[in-house]
Each structure stands twice: as C-alpha cells, then as structure tokens.
C-alpha positions as CSV (number, residue, x, y, z in Angstrom):
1,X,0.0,0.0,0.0
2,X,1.3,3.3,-1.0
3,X,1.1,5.7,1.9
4,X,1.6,9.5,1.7
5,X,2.1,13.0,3.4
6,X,-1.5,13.7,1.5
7,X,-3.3,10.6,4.0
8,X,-2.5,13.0,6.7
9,X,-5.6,14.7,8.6
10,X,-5.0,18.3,9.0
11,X,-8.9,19.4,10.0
12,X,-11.4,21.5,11.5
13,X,-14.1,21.0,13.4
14,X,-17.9,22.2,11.6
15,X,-20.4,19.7,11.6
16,X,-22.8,18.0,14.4
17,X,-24.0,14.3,14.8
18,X,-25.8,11.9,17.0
19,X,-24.4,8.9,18.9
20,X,-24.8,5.4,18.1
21,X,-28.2,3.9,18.8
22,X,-28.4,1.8,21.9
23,X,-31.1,-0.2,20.5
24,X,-28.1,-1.7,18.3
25,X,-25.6,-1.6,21.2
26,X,-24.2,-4.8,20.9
27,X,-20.7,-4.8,23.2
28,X,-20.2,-4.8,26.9
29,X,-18.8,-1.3,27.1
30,X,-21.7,-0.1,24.3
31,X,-23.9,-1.6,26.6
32,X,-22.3,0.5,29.4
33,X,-22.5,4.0,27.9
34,X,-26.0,3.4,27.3
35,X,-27.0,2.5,31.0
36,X,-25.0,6.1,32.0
37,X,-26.5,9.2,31.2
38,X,-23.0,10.8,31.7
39,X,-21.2,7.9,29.4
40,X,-24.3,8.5,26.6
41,X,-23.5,12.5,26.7
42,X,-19.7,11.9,26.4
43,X,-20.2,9.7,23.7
44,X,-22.7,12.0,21.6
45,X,-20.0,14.8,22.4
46,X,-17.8,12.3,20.7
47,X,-19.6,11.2,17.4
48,X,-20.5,15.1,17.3
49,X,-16.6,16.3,17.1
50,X,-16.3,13.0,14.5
51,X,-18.5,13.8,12.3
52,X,-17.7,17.2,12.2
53,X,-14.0,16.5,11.4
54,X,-15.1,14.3,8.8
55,X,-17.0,16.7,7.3
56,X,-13.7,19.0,6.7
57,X,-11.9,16.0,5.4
58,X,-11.0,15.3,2.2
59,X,-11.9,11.5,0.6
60,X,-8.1,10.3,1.4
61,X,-8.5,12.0,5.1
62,X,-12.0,10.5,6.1
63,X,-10.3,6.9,5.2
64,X,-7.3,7.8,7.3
65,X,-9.9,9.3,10.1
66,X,-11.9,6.6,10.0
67,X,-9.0,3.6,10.2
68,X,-7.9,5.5,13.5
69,X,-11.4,5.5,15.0
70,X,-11.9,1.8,14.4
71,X,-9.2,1.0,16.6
72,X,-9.4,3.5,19.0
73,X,-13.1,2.1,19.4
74,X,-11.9,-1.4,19.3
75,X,-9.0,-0.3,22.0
76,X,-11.9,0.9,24.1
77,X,-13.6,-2.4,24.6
78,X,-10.6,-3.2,26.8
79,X,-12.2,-1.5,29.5
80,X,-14.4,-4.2,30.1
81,X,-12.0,-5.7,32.0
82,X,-10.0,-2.9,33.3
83,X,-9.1,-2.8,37.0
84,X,-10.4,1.6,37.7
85,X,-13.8,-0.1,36.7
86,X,-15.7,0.3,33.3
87,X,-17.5,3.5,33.6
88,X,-14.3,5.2,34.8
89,X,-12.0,3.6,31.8
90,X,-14.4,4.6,29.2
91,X,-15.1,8.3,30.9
92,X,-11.4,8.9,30.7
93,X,-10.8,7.1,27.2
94,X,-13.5,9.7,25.8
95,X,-12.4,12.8,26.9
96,X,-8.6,11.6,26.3
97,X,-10.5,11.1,22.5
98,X,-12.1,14.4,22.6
99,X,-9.6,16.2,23.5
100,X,-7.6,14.9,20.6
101,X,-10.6,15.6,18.1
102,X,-11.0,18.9,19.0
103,X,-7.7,20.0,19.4
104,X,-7.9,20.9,23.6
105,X,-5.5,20.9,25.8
106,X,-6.3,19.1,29.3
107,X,-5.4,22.2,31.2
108,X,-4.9,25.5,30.6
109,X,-6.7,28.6,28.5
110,X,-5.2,27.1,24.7
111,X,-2.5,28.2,23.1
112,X,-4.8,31.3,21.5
113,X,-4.9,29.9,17.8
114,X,-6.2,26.8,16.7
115,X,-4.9,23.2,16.7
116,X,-6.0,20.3,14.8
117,X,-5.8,16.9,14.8
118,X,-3.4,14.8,12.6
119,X,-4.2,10.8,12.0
120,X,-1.5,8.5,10.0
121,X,-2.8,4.9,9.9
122,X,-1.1,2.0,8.1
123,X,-2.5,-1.6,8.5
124,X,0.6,-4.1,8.8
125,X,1.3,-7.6,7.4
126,X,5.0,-9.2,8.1
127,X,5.9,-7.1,5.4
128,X,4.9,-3.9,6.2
129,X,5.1,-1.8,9.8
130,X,1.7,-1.1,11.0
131,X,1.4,1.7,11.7
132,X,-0.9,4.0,14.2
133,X,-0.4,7.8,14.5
134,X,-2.9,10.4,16.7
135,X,-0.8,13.9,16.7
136,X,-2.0,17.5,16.9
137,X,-0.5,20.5,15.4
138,X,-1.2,24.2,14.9
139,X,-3.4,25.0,11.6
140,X,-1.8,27.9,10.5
141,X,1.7,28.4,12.7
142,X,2.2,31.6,12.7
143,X,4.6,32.6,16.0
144,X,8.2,31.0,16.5
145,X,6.1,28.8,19.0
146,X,4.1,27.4,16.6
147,X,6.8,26.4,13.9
148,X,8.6,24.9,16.8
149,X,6.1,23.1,18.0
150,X,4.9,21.6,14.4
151,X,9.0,20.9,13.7
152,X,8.7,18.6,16.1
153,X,5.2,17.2,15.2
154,X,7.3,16.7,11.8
155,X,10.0,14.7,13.4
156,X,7.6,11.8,14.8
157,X,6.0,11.6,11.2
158,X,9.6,11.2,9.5
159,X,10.1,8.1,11.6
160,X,7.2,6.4,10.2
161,X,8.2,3.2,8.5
162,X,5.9,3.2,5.5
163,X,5.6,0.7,2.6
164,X,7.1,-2.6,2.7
165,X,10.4,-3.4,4.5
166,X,11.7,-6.1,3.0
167,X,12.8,-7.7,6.6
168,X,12.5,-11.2,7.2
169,X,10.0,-10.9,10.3
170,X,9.7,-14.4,11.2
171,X,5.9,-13.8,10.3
172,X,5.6,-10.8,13.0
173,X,4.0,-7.9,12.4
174,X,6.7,-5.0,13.4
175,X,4.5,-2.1,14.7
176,X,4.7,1.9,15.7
177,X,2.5,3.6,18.0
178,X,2.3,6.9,18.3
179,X,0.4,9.5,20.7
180,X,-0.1,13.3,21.6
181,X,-1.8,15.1,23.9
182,X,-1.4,18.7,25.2
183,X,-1.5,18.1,29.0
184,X,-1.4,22.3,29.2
185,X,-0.8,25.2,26.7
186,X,-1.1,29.1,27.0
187,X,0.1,32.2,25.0
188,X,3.2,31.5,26.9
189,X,3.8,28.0,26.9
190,X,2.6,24.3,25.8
191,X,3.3,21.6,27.4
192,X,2.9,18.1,25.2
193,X,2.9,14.6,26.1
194,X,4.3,12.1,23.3
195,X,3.7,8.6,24.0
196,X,5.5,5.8,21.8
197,X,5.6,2.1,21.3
198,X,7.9,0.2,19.0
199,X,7.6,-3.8,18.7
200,X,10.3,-4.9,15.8
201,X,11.0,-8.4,17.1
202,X,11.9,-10.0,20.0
203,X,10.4,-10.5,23.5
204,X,8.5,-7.7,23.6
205,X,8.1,-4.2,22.2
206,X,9.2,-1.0,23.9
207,X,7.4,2.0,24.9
208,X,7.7,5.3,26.8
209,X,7.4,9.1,27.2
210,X,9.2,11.8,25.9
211,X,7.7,15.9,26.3
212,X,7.8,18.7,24.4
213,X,7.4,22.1,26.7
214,X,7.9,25.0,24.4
215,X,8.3,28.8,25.3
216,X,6.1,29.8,22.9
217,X,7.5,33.3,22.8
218,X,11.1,32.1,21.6
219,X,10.0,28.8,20.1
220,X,13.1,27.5,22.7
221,X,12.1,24.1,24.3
222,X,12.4,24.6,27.9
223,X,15.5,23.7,30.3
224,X,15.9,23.0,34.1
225,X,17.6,26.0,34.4
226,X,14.7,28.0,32.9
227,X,12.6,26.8,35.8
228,X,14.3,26.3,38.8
229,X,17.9,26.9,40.1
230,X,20.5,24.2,41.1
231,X,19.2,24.3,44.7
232,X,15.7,23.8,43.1
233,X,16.5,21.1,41.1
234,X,18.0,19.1,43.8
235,X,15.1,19.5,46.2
236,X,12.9,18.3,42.9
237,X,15.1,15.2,42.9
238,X,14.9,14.6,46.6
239,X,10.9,14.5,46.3
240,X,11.2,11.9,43.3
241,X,14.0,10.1,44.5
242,X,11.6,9.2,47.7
243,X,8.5,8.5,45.4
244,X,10.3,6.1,43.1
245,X,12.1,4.5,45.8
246,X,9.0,3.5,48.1
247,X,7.3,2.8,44.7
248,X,10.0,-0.2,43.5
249,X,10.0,-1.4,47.3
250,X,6.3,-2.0,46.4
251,X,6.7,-3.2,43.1
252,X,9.9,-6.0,44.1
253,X,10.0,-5.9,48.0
254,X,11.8,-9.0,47.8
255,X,14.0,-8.4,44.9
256,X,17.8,-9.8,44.9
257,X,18.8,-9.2,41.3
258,X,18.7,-5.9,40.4
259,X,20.1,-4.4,37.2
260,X,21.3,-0.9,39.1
261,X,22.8,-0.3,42.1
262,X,21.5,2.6,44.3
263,X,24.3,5.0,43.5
264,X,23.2,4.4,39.8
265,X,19.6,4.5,40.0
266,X,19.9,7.7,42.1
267,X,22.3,9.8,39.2
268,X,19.5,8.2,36.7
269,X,16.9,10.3,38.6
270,X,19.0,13.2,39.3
271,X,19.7,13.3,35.4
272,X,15.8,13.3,34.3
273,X,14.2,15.5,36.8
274,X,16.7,18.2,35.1
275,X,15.7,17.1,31.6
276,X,12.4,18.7,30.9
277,X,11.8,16.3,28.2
278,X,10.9,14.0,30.8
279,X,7.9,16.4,32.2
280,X,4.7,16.6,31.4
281,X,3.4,19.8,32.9
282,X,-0.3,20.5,34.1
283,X,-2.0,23.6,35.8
284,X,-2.4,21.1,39.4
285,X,0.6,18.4,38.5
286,X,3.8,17.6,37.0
287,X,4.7,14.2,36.2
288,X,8.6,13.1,35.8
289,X,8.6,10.5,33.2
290,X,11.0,6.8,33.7
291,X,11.7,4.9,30.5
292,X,11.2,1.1,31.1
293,X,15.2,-0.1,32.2
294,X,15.6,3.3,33.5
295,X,15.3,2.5,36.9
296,X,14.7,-1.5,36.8
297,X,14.3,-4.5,34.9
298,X,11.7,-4.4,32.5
299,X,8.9,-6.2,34.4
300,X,8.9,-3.8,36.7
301,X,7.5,-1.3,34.4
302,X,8.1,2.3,33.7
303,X,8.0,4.8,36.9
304,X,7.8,8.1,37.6
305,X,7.3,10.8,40.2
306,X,5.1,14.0,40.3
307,X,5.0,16.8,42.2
308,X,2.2,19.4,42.6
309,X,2.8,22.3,40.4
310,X,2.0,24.9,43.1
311,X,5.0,23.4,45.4
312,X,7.2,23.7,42.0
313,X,6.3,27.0,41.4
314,X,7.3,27.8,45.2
315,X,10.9,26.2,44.3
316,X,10.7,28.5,41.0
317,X,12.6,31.3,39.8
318,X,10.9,34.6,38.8
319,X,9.3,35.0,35.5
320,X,9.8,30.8,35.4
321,X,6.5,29.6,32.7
322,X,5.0,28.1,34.3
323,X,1.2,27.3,34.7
C-alpha cells in the first residue's frame, strides 16, 4: 500500500451528529455508555466532534480518520475488563479522544490559535510496519512557538516506516504507535505529552514518554535552568528520588537481582528530573517520566514521580512559565 504525506488529517471542526443507537448496542462497554446518562452524553459529544471532522476532510482524510477511530473504538472495549472499573476507563478514554478531536488541551486557556488533529494509519502484514499515529499541530503556525512546535510534530511523522520493509520478520508484524496530547498550553507556553511504542521483534516491544514544553515566545524548548535553580533542582530530585524508591520497594520488596545499584539509580533520577523532556506539565501536576530499564528490569514497568505544580512553582525562579 502506498502511503503518503496527502493521508495525513489536517482538520477543523464544523459539523454535528448523533451517537450510536443503543437499540443496536451490541458490546459490553456499548452496553455501558448506554446505561449512563453521563457515558451517553460523552459519547454523543464524541460522534458530534467526529462527524464534524469528517465533514472538513478530504476522501483520502476520512479513510485515514476513519481507520484510527476503528481501533481507537476497538481499544476501548478493553475497559471491560480494566481494573479503575468500566465507567471510569471509558469516561477517561473519551475525553482523552475528545480532546484529541478537537484540538484541547487538558489544562490551561489554549494556546490562542487553533490546533488540529493529525491521523497517520497503516495496516501491517509481516511485510509492512503497522502503523498508528494520533498527533496535533497548529493549523496555521504563525509565531516562533508554533513552527517549533509543528518541527517537532514533523520529526515523529519522518520516523514512520511506510511501505514494505523487506525484513524477514519471522511472520511478525513490526508495529509503531504513536500518541499526543497537550497536558497544558497558554500564549506562553505548551506543554505536550508524546507517548510511543515500538515492537520490531523479540520478546517484547518497547514503549515510553518523551515531552515537548515549548516557550512559545522564543519557540526554545524549555530547560531546568529555565525553571528552577540548582538548589531547586536538587530539592525536585529529593521529592522523586523518595516517590520512586518507596514505589519499587512496592513493586519488588523482595527483589535480589537488580540491574542498578543505588548510587546508579539515584544519578538516573537526578539526570531526568533536570531534563524537561521528561515532564509533562499541568496547571495542578507535574509528572517526571522513567523509560522502562531506566530505573529497573523491564517487568517492573516504567515509573515516575510527580510533584504538585503549586510546590514547584514555590521552588521557582521569577518570570519561570510556568502554569
């Protein structure tokens, strides 16, 4: 399948529609937006911000729209089973979806101009990647902060392995999976939250975090020492160093081989609290993001530590942007 820079979804938002009709509901989670009120007005929310970027789509974008929405609805049915509860899962899911659709940040006023939703979809076979990409970007970039943040928007779509391979996959399918979502953005700044998963062979495929926290003035992508001082920065690492370390006691109390020693682990934290590529920034809550091995063997999972942004902005220097 030829796949192009043309399949991307650069829209707006128009048009209204209606939710699915529970009469044909024929899922468990389908099933459980239509015995909540709260779940049925998310949803219609949901098929109304759809249908309304389909309607600014072009024939090649509504395929490309339409591939992502399958899975993300096919993703959803995982809540069914998921620990937080169904209603919760699908609640979140939605306005995670939303958000995405119509171009919102979770916190914050918005940027001031407008940002759109951008779909790349590939379906995979052992010879080609599959491929599944939800991103946002500004319409019409018009400040430094803009093209900055759309540069880097650009860089996740170049890694895209289109087309076929030609790799011998052992009949796997190799797969990308990439996410965005604006966990805050003002005039001043945007804070963005790119998850990724990679799976080209082997055990298992690898995921994690990386941020993108822009001055939108200068376009510059922030740095420790924009925030905080060196006195701040260690008082940051303190706080995570105690949340990740009574965390792993959690997660392997009884653990005898472990990958790091302390002394290790310890200049691993020190070195991504001060990398703001590892936060994701929120008008009530930061969140320091661990790559899986960062801290621990693999099974342990990713961690990470989070601090409330008020007690940051306490440690903060003057003028810092934060929310």
């Amino acid at each position: 399948m030829k796949t192009c820079l043309a399949t991307f979804v650069l829209l707006t938002l128009t048009t209204p529609a209606h939710a699915f009709d529970c009469a044909k509901a024929s899922t468990a989670v389908e099933t459980a937006i239509c015995a909540d009120p709260q779940l049925k007005r998310l949803d219609g929310q949901l098929s109304d911000a759809y249908a309304a970027v389909k309607a600014a789509s072009t024939p090649p974008e509504q395929k490309m729209l339409a591939r992502s929405q399958k899975r993300w609805i096919a993703e959803r049915e995982y809540c069914s089973g998921d620990e937080s509860g169904v209603t919760a899962c699908i609640a979140q899911k939605t306005r995670d979806r939303l958000s995405l659709l119509l171009g919102a940040p979770e916190s914050g006023p918005g940027p001031g101009a407008k940002m759109v939703p951008l779909f790349l979809v590939q379906d995979g076979t052992t010879r080609q990647w599959d491929i599944d990409m939800a991103l946002l970007r500004f319409a019409d970039p018009q400040t430094a902060g803009e093209k900055a943040f759309n540069r880097l928007v650009d860089g996740i779509l170049k890694q895209a392995k289109l087309g076929p391979h030609g790799e011998d996959t052992h009949d796997m399918v190799y797969a990308m999976e990439d996410t965005l979502s604006l966990t805050f953005a003002s005039p001043r700044l945007v804070s963005a939250r790119h998850d990724f998963y990679i799976n080209e062979g082997g055990a298992h495929g690898n995921y994690g975090t990386d941020n993108f926290n822009i001055d939108m003035t200068s376009g510059r992508r922030l740095a420790i020492a924009d925030v905080v001082d060196a006195a701040g920065a260690a008082t940051l690492t303190a706080w995570c160093k105690t949340q990740v370390d009574a965390e792993r006691r959690k997660r392997v109390p009884d653990a005898v081989d472990v990958p790091y020693d302390q002394k290790t682990r310890d200049a691993t934290i020190a070195e991504t609290v001060r990398n703001l590529g590892s936060w994701s920034i929120g008008v009530g809550e930061i969140t320091v993001s661990f790559d899986p091995y960062a801290l621990g063997a693999y099974a342990e999972g990713a961690y990470s530590c989070s601090f409330a942004t008020p007690a940051v902005k306490a440690l903060a220097l003057k003028g810092a942007p934060l929310p």
